[in-house]
C-alpha positions as CSV (number, residue, x, y, z in Angstrom):
1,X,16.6,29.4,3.7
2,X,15.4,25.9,3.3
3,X,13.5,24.6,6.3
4,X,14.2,20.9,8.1
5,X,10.7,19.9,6.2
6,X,11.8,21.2,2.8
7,X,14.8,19.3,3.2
8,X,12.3,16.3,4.0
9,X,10.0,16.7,0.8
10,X,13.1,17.3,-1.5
11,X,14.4,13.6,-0.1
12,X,11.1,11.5,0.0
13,X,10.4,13.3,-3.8
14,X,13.9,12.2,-4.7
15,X,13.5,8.6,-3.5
16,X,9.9,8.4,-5.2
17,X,11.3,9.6,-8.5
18,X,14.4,6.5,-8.3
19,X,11.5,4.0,-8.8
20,X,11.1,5.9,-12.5
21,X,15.0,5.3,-13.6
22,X,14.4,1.6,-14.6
23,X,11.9,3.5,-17.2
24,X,14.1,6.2,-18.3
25,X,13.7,6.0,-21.7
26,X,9.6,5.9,-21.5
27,X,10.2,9.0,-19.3
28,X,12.5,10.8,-22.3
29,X,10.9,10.1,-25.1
30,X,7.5,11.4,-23.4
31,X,9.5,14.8,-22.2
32,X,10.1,15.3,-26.0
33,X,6.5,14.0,-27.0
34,X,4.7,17.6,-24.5
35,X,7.7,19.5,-25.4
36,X,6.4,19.2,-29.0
37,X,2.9,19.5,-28.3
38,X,3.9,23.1,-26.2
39,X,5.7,24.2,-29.8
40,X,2.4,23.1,-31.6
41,X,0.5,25.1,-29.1
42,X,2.4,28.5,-30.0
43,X,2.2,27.1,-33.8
44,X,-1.3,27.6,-33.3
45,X,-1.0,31.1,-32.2
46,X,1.1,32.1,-34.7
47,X,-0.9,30.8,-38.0
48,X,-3.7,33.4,-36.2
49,X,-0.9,35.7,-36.8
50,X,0.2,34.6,-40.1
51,X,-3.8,34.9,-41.4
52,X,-3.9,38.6,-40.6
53,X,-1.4,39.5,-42.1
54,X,-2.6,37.7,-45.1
55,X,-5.8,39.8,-44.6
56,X,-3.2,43.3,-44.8
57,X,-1.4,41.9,-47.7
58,X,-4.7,41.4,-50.2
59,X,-5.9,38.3,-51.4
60,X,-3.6,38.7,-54.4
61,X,-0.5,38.1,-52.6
62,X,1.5,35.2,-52.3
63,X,2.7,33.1,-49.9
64,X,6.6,34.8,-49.4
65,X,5.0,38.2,-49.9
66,X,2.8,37.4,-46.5
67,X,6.2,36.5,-44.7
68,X,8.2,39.1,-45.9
69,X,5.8,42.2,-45.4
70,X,4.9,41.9,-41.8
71,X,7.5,43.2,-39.4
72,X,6.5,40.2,-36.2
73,X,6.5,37.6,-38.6
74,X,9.5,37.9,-39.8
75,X,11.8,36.6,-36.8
76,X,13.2,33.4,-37.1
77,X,10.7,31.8,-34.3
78,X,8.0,32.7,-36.5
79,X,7.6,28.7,-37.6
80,X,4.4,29.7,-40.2
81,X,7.2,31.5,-42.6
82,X,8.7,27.9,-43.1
83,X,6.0,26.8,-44.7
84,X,4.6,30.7,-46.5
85,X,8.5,30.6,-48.0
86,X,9.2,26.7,-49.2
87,X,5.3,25.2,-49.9
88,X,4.0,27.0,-53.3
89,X,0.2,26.0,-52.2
90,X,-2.9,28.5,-52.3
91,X,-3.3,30.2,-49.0
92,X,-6.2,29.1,-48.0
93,X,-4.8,25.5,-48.2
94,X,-1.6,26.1,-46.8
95,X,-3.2,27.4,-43.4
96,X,-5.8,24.7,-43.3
97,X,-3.1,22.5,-43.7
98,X,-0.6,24.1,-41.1
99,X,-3.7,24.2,-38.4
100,X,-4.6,20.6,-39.6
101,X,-0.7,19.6,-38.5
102,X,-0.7,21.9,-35.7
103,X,-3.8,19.8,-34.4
104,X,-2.4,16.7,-35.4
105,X,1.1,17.0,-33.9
106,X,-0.7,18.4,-30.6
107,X,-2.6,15.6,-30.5
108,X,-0.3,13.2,-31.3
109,X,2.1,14.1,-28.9
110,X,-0.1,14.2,-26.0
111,X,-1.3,10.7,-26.5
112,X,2.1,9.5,-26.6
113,X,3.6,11.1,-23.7
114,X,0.6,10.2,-21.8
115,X,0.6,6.9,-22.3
116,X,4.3,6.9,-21.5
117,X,3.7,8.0,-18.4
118,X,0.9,6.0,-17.6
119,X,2.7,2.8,-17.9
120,X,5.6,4.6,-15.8
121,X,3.4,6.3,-13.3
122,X,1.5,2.7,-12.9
123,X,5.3,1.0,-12.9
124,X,6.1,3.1,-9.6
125,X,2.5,2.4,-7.7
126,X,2.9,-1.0,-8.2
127,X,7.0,-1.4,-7.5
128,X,6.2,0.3,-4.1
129,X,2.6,-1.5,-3.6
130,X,4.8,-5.1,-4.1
131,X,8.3,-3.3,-1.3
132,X,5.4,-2.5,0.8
133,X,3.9,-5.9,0.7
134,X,6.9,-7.7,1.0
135,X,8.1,-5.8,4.0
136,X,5.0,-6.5,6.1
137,X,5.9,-10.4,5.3
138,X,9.4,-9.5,7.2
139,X,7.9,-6.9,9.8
140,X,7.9,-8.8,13.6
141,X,4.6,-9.7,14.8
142,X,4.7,-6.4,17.8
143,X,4.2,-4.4,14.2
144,X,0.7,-6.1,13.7
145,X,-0.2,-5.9,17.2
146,X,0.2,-2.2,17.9
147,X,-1.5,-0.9,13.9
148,X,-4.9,-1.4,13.4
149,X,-5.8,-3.8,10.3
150,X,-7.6,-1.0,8.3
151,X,-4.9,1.5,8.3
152,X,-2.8,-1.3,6.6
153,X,-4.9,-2.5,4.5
154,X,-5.7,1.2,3.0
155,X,-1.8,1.8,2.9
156,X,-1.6,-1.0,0.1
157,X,-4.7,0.1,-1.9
158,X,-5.2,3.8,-1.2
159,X,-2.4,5.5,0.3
160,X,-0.1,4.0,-2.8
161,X,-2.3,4.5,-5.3
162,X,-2.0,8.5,-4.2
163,X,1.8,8.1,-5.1
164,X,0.7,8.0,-9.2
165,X,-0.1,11.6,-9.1
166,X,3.8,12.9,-6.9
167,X,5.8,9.9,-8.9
168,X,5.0,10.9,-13.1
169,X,1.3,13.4,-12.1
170,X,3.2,15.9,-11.1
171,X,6.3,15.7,-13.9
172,X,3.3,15.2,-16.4
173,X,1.8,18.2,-15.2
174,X,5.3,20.1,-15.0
175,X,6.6,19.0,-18.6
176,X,3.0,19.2,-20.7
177,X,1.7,22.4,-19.2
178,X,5.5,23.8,-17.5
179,X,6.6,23.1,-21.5
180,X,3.7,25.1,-22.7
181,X,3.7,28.1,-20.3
182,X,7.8,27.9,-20.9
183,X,7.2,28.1,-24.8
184,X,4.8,30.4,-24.8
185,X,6.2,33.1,-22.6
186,X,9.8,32.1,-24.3
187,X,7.5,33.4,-27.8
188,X,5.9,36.9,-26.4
189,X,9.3,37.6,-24.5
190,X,11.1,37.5,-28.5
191,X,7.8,39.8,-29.5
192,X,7.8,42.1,-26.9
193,X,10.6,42.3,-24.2
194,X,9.2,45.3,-21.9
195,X,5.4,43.8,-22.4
196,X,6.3,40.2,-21.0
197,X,8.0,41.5,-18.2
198,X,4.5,42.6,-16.5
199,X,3.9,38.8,-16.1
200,X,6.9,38.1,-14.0
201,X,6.0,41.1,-11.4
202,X,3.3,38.5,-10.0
203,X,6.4,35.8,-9.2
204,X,6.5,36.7,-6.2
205,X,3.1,36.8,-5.1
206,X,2.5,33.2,-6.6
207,X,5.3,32.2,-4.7
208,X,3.7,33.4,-1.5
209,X,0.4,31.8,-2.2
210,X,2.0,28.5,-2.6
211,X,4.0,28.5,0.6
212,X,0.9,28.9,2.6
213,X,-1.4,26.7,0.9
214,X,1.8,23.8,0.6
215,X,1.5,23.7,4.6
216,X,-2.2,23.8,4.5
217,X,-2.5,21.1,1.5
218,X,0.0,18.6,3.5
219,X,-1.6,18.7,6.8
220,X,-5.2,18.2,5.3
221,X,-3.2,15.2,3.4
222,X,-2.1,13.6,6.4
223,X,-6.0,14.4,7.9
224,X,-7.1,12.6,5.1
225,X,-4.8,9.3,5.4
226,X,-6.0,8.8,8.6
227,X,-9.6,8.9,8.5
228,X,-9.7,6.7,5.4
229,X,-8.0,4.6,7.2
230,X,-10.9,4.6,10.3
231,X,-13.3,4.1,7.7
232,X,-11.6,0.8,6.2
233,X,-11.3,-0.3,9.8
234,X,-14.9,0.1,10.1
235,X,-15.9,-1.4,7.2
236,X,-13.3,-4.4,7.7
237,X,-15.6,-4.8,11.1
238,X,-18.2,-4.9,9.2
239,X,-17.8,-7.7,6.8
240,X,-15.7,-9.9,9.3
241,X,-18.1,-9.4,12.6
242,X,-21.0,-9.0,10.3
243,X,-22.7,-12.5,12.1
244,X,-22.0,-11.0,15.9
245,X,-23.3,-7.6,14.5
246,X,-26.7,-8.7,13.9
247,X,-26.6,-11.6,16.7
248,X,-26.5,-8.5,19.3
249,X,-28.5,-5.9,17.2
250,X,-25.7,-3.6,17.3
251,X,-26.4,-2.6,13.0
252,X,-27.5,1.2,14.1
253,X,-24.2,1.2,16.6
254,X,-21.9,-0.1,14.0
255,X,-23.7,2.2,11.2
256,X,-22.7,5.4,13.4
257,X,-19.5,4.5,13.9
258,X,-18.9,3.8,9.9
259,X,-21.1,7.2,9.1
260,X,-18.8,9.0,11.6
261,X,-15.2,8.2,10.2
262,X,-17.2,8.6,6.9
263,X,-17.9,12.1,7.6
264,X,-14.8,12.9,9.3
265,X,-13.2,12.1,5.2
266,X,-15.6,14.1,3.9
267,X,-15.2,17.1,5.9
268,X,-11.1,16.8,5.4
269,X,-11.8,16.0,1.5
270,X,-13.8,19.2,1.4
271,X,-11.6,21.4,3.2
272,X,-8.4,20.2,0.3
273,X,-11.1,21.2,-2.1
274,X,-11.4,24.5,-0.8
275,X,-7.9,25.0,-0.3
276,X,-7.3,24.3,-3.5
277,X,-9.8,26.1,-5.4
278,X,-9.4,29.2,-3.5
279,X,-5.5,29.2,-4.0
280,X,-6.2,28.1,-7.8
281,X,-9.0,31.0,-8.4
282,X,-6.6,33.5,-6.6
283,X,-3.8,33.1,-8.9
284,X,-6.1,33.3,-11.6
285,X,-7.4,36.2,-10.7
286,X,-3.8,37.6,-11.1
287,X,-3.0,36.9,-14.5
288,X,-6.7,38.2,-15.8
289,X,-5.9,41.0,-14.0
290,X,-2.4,41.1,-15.5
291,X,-3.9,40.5,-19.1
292,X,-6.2,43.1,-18.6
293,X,-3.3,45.2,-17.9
294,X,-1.6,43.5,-20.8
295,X,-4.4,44.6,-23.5
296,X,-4.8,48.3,-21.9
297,X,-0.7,49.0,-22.5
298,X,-1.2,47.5,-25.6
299,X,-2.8,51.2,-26.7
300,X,0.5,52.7,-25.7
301,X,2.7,53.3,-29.0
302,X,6.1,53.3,-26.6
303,X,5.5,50.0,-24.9
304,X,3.6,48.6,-27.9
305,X,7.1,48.9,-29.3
306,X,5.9,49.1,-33.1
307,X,4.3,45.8,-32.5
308,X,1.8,45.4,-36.2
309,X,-1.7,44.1,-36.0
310,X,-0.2,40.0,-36.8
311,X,1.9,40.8,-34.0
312,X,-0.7,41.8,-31.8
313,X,-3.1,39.2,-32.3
314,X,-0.7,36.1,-31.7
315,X,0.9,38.0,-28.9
316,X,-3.0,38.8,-27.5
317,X,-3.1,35.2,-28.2
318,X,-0.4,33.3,-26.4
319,X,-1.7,35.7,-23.2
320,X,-4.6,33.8,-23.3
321,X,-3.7,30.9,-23.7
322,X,-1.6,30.9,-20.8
323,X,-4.6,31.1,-18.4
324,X,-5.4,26.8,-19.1
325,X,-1.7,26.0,-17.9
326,X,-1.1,28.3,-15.5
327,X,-4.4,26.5,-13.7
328,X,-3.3,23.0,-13.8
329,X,0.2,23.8,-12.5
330,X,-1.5,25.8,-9.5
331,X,-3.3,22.9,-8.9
332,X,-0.2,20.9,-8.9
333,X,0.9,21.8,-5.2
334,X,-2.2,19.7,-4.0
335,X,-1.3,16.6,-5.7
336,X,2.5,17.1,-4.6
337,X,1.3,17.7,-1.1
338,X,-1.0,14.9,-1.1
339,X,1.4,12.7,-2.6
340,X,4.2,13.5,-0.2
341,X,2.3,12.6,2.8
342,X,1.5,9.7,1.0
343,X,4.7,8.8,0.2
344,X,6.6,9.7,3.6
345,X,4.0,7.3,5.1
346,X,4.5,4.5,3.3
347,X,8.3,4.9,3.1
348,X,8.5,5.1,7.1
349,X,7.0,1.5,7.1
350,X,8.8,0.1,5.0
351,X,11.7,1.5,6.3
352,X,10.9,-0.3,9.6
353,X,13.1,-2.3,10.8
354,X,12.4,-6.4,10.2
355,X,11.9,-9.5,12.4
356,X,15.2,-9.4,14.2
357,X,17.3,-12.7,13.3
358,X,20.4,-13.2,14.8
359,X,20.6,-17.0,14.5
360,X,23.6,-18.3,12.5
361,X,23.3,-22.2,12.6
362,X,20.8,-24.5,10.6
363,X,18.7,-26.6,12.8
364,X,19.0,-30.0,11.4
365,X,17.1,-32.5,14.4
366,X,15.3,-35.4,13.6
367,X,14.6,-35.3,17.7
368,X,14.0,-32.1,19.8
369,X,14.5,-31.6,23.5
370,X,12.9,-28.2,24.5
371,X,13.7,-26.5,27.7
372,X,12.5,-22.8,28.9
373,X,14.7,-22.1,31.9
374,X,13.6,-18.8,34.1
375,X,11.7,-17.1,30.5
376,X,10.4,-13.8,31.6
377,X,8.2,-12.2,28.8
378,X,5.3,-8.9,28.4
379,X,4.5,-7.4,25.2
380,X,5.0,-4.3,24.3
381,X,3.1,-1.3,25.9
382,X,1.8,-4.4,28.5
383,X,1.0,-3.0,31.6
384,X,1.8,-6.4,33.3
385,X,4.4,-9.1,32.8
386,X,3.1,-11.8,30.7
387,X,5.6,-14.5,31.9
388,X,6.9,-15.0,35.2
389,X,10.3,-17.1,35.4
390,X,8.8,-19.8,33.8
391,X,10.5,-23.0,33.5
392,X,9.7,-26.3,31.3
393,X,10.7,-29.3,30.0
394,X,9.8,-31.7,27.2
395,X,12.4,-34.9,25.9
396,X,12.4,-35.9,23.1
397,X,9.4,-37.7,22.2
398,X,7.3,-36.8,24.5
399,X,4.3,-34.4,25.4
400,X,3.6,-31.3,27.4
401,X,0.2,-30.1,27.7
402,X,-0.6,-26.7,29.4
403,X,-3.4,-26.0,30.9
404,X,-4.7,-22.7,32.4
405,X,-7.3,-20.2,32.3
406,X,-8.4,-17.4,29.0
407,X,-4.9,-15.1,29.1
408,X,-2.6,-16.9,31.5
409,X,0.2,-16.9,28.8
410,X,-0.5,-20.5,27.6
411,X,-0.3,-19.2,23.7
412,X,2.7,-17.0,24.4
413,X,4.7,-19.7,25.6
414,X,3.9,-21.3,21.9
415,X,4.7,-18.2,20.2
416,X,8.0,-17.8,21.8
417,X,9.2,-20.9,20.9
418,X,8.4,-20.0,17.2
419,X,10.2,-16.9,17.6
420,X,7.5,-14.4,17.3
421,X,8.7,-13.1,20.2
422,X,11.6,-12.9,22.0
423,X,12.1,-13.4,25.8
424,X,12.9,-10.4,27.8
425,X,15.0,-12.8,30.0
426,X,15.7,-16.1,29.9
427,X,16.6,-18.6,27.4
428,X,14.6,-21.6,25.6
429,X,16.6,-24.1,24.4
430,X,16.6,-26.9,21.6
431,X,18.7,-30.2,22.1
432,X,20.3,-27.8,24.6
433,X,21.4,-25.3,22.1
434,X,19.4,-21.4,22.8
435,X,16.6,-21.3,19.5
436,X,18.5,-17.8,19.2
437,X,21.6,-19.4,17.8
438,X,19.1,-20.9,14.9
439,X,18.0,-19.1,11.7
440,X,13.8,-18.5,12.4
441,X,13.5,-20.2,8.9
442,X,15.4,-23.4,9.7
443,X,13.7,-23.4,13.4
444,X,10.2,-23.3,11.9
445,X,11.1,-25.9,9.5
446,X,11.3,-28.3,12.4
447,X,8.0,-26.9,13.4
448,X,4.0,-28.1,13.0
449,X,2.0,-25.4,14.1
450,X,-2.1,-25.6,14.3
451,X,-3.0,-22.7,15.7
452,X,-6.3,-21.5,17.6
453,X,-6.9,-18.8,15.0
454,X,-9.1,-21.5,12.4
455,X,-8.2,-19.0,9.1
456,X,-7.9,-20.3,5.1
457,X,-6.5,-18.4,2.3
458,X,-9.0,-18.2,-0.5
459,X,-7.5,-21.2,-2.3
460,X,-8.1,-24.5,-3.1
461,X,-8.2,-27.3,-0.3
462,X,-5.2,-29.0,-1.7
463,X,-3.4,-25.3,-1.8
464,X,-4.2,-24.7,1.6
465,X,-2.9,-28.1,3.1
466,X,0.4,-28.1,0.7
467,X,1.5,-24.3,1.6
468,X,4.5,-22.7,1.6
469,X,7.0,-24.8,1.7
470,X,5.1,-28.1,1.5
471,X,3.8,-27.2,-2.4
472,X,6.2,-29.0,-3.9
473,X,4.3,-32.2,-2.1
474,X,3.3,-35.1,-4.0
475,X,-0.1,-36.0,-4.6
476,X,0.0,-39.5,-2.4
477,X,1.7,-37.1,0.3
478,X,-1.2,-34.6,0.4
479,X,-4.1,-37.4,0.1
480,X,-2.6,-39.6,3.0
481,X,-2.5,-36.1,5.3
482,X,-6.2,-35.5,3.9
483,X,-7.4,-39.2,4.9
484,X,-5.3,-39.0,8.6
485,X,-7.2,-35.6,9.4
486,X,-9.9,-36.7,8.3
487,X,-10.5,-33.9,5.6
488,X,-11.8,-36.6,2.9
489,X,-14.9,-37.2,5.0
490,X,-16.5,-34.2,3.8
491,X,-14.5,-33.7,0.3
492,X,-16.0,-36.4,-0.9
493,X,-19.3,-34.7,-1.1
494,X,-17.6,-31.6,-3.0
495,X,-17.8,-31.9,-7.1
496,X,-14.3,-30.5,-7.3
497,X,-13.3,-32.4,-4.1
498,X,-9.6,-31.0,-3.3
499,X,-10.0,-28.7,-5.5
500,X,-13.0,-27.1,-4.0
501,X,-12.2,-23.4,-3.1
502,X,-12.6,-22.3,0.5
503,X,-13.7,-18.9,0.3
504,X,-12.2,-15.9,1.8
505,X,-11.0,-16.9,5.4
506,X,-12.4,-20.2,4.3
507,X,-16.1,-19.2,4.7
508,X,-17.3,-21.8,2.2
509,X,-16.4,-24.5,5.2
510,X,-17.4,-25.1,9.1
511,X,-15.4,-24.1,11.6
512,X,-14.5,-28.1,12.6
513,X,-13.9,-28.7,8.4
514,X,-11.5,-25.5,8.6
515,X,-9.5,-27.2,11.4
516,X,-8.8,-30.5,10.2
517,X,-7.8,-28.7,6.9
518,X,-4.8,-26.8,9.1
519,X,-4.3,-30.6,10.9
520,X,-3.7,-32.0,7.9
521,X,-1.4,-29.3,7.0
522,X,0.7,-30.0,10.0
523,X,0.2,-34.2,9.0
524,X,1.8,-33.4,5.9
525,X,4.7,-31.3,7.2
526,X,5.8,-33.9,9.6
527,X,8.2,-31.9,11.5
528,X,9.8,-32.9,15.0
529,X,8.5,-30.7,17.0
530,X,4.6,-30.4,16.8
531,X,2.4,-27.6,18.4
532,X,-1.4,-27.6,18.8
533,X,-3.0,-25.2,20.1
534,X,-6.2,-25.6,21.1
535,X,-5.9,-27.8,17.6
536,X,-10.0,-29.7,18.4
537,X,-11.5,-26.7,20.0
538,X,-13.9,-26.1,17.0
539,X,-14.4,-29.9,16.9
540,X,-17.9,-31.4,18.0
541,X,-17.7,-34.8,19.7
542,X,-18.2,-36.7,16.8
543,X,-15.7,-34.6,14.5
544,X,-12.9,-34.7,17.7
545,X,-13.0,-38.6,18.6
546,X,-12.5,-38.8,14.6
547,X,-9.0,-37.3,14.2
548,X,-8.0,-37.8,17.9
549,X,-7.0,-41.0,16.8
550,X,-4.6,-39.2,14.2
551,X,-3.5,-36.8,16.3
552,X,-2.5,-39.4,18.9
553,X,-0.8,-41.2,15.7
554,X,0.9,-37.7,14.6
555,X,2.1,-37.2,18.2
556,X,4.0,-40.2,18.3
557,X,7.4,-40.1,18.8
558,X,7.4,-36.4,18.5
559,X,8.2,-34.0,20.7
560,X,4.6,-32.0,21.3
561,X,3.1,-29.1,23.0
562,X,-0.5,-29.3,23.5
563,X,-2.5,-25.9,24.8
564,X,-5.9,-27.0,25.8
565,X,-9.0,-26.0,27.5
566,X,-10.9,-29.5,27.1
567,X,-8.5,-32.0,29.8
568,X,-10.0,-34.6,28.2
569,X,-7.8,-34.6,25.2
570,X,-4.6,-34.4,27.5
571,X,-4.7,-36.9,30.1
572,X,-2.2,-39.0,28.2
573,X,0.2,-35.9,28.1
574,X,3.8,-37.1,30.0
575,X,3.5,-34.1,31.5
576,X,1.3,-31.3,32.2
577,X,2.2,-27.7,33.3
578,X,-0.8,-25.5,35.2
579,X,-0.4,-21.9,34.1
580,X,-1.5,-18.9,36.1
581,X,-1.0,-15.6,35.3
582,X,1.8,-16.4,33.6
583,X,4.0,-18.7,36.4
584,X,3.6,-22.4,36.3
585,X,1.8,-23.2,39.4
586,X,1.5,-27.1,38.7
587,X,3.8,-29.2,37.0
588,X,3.2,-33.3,36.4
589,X,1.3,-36.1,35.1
590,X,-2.4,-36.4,35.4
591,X,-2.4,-38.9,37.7
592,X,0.1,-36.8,39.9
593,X,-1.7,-33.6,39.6
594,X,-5.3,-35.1,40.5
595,X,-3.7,-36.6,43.4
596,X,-2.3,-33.5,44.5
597,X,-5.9,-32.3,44.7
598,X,-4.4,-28.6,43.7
599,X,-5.5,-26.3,40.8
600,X,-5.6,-29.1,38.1
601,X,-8.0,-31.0,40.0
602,X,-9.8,-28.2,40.8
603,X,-10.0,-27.5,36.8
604,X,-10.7,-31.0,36.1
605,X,-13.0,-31.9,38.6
606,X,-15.0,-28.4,37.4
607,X,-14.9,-29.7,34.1
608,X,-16.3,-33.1,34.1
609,X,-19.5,-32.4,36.7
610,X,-20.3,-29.5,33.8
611,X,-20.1,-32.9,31.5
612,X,-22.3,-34.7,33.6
């Protein structure tokens, strides 16, 4: 009876193997390519045949007279007597040149159908790497917040790369050694019936073997997975924190912690290894018992079956030849297993559902109004809400700073209003229509966003301010967003100037030069609605009074949020909203808060004598 998880493996392998249809004909054509390489294999076996009973006949015998006068070699599968009956050579030539095609078609046909299903197998591991990819671009943002980086990172480079030896591996495996064992035995079964039989006996107990080590295989697969993934984690650390890890001498702490997800691999590694070898040997140790058995019945003239001495040795032959793919296809149940954990892992995510997107309309504003009436929010496995019943207001045109202290919900209230989120209750509206009736591509269309996290792609400058949907800028747009930001004071020092790479994360820059890169970004998209979050927080003094001034020109008849710790940069905001522990506890101008002498003053009062 097929079990629930059977069921499971029969699926996942039948979705991996769909990716190989748009490469059907690559698959055929190398199916026929080991199918003729298994036929040159028993060839090979049979000319060993054919020679001995050359060595009966006398060396004064011809070719025909060889074919004719041995009782094995005269069956029709018997492909030697094709070329003893129709090529008048010598026989010495004839069977060098029969094992000189043998070897030839063998080889031949093995190169071919490998590389056939090389390009297929790599085909499949890249199709999937790319569905995988794309799907995190759609995946909502609680997706990246509840998995660790290095488990998605080694999805995409070594959990897929696993899925080469299930997707073609495995049906490389099946058709070039499965074609060989299946021609072979197919040969001794038309030499002797009753003989052959004995290897079928051991069925069964292969079939028990594999059960037992499939189970074993696909739990020590799934073992695997994870602990690579702990040690890309680690290593991510590494190279990312790899200033703070040596600021705070903490190289022997991180080295453990690398050393023991390291080990944990190795130990799962070494238990597959011993899995497999032990099932392998086992079955080995089967059929040399069962061609020992083979050779010692071999002496008994009833099963023997009036088998001659030609018949003997290619039938001895083929028995021993099946030992090389009888191995590689019991090995083939560890790279299934592996491969199916691989695969049902990386088909889970990217079955995962996407960014919800219920919005119909296209936002089409040249003005926003944004209002957040009673917006209740906590993220997923919170232990606290995150927003309380928070309520705002911004017209058209003007600016709302909030203020508040590390975690008070200040960048959640930003990422709502992107849509990274969604309120548990509430409703935030735009020109007095919810966000949620707008697509989330047309709503961040009408959206600047410089956000706290100061992160390039390795690019170019000019690739990293015109991105996404502002590549198609024009060169006068991008250089008049690179002289408002301020990002030409230090490109003019560079060789390449704009076209100066960053460096991964933008490493080849300071923090402040990394900011004004994603200011001019948002100069250059010159949406409605603009967002800065804490947009001058890497910013010295000097580097911050340079591009407030461009700021204060972007802002301009804009409607803009502002988060900010520094009050300084806000006291011209038309409004400001205090945040505490996710309520808005102050609400007004600058002048209005200080005079209220509440919390803002408080902050600002706290924040000035620290200047002084």
């Amino acid at each position: 009876m097929i079990t629930k998880s059977e069921r499971s493996d029969w699926h996942t392998y039948g979705r991996l193997t769909s990716y190989v249809r748009s490469r059907a004909w690559y698959f055929v054509i190398a199916l026929l390519a080991f199918f003729l390489a298994a036929i040159a294999e028993v060839f090979f076996a049979q000319i060993l045949g054919s020679v001995v009973s050359s060595f009966e006949a006398g060396s004064d015998s011809f070719a025909g007279d060889i074919a004719k006068d041995t009782v094995s070699t005269k069956s029709w599968f018997w492909i030697p007597n094709y070329f003893l009956h129709y090529v008048p050579w010598p026989i010495p030539i004839l069977f060098a040149c029969m094992i000189g095609v043998a070897a030839l078609v063998r080889a031949l046909s093995n190169v071919v159908g490998e590389f056939l299903l090389s390009r297929v197998s790599f085909y499949v591991v890249h199709t999937i790497r790319c569905e995988l990819h794309d799907r995190l671009l759609l995946l909502p943002c609680s997706y990246f917040d509840e998995s660790r980086q290095g488990d998605i990172s080694n999805r995409l480079t070594d959990t897929t790369s696993k899925l080469r030896d299930t997707a073609t591996e495995v049906l490389r495996i099946l058709m070039q050694d499965g074609g060989k064992l299946v021609f072979m035995l197919g040969a001794m079964l038309l030499i002797n019936l009753w003989l052959t039989l004995l290897f079928f006996v051991l069925a069964p107990i292969v079939a028990v073997i594999v059960h037992h080590a499939s189970r074993r295989f696909r739990d020590l697969s799934i073992r695997i997975q994870s602990s690579m993934g702990e040690v890309t984690h680690f290593g991510q650390e590494t190279v990312l924190l790899h200033k703070t890890i040596r600021a705070y001498g903490a190289q022997d702490q991180q080295s453990q912690a690398f050393q023991d997800a390291s080990t944990k691999n190795r130990q799962q590694h070494l238990k597959m290894v011993a899995t497999k070898a032990t099932s392998a040997q086992f079955i080995q140790l089967l059929v040399a018992f069962a061609i020992a058995a083979l050779v010692g019945v071999l002496f008994i003239d009833q099963i023997k079956g009036g088998m001659d001495a030609a018949g003997i040795i290619t039938y001895i032959g083929l028995a021993g030849a099946l030992a090389s793919p009888i191995k590689r296809l019991s090995d083939l149940n560890a790279r299934l297993q592996i491969g199916l954990a691989a695969a049902s892992e990386i088909f889970d995510h990217i079955d995962r559902d996407t960014e919800l997107d219920n919005g119909r309309d296209e936002l089409c504003a040249t003005r926003a109004a944004i209002q957040f009436n009673h917006v209740d929010f906590s993220y997923q496995k919170a232990d606290k809400q995150t927003l309380t019943d928070v309520s705002l207001e911004v017209a058209p045109g003007q600016t709302l700073a909030i203020v508040g202290a590390t975690g008070a919900g200040k960048t959640t209230l930003i990422q709502l209003l992107l849509r990274f989120y969604e309120p548990k209750s509430g409703q935030i509206l735009l020109n007095g229509v919810p966000i949620s009736s707008y697509t989330k591509e047309s709503l961040r269309n009408h959206i600047a966003f410089v956000s706290q996290e100061v992160v390039l792609f390795n690019d170019t400058i000019r690739n990293n301010i015109a991105y996404g949907n502002l590549r198609n800028s024009t060169t006068a747009q991008i250089e008049s967003a690179v002289q408002r930001a301020r990002v030409d004071v230090f490109t003019q020092r560079m060789q390449k100037g704009l076209d100066s790479n960053v460096g991964d994360r933008g490493t080849n820059l300071s923090q402040g030069e990394r900011q004004r890169i994603l200011i001019a970004r948002a100069i250059l998209k010159d949406a409605p609605v603009l967002i800065l979050d804490e947009a001058t927080s890497s910013l010295d003094a000097e580097s911050e009074s340079l591009i407030q001034a461009a700021l204060d020109e972007m802002m301009s008849g804009r409607t803009t949020l502002v988060v900010a710790h520094r009050l300084s940069t806000i006291v011209n905001a038309d409004t400001i909203a205090v945040v505490e522990q996710g309520s808005v506890v102050e609400l007004g101008s600058h002048q209005e808060l200080l005079a209220k002498n509440g919390r803002y003053a408080k902050l600002h009062a706290s924040q000035f004598r620290n200047a002084d």
